[in-house]
N, C-alpha and C positions, 0 to 999 in steps of 0.2 A: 364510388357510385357508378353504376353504367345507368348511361342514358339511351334509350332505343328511337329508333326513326318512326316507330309509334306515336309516342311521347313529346315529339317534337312537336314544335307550333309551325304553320307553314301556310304561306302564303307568296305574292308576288309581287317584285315591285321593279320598275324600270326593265321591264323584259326578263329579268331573271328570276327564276322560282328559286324557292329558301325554303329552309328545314331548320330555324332553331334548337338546335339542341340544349344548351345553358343562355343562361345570360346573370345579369349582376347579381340576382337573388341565388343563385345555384355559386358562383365560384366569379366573386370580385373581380378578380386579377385577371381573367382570360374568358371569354366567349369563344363558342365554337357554331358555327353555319357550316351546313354541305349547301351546295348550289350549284345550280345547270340554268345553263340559257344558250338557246339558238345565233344567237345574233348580240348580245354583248348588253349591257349596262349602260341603257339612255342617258343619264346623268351625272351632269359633272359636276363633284361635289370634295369636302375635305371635313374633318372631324378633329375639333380639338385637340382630343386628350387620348385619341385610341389610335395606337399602327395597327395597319390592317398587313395582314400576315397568309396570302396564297397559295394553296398548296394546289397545283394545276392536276388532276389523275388523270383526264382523259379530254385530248382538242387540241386546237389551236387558237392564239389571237393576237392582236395586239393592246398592249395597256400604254394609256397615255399617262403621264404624271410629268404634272408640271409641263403642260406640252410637250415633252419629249415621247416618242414611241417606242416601245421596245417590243419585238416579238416575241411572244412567247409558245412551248408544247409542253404535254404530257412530262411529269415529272418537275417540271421549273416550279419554283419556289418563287413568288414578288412580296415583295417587303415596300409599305408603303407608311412613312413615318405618320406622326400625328401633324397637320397643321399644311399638307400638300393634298394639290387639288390631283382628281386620276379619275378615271372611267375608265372602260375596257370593252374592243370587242371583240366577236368570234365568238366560235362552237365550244364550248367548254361545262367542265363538270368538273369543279373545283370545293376544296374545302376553305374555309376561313375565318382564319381565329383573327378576335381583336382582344390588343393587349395595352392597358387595362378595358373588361367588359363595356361595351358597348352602352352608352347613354343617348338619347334623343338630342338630348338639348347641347351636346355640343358637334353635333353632324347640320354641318350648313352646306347649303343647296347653292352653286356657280349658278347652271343654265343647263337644260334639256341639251343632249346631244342629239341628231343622226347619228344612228346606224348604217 
């Protein structure tokens, strides 16, 4: 199948714009999101059953997970298991797959970040 940025569903949430490409009904095992945001990922949050999987193309930032920081650029890869809390900020335009597709009901909400 190819999927196009047409096709995609898209909207915005916690500062960063999203481009759905797949999700559970298209391919179970993996979701795929492009995403850009100025200023990083208001909210800190952690999801049962899905690692979220980062593919950074273009920026800077830092992600927090589990309290800890790590900086990241262009190129880095984060890998964020299922069941740890993360937010993220900075300039970025990132891709990211979650593995298995992404469900609502097991993504729970810590607390509103500052940016």
């Amino acid at each position: 199948m190819i999927y196009r940025r047409s096709d995609a569903t898209s909207f915005v949430k916690h500062g960063v714009r999203m481009w759905v490409y797949t999700g559970r009904q298209d391919c179970p095992r993996a979701a795929i999101v492009y995403q850009e945001t100025d200023r990083g990922h208001a909210e800190e949050f952690y999801h049962d059953k899905s690692a979220f999987i980062f593919y950074i193309i273009e920026g800077q930032g830092v992600w927090i997970i589990e309290n800890e920081e790590y900086p990241v650029e262009a190129t880095d890869v984060v890998i964020v298991p299922p069941g740890k809390r993360f937010y993220y900020r900075g300039t970025l335009k990132q891709v990211c797959i979650t593995a298995p597709a992404w469900e609502e009901a097991h993504e729970h909400h810590v607390r509103a970040v500052e940016l």
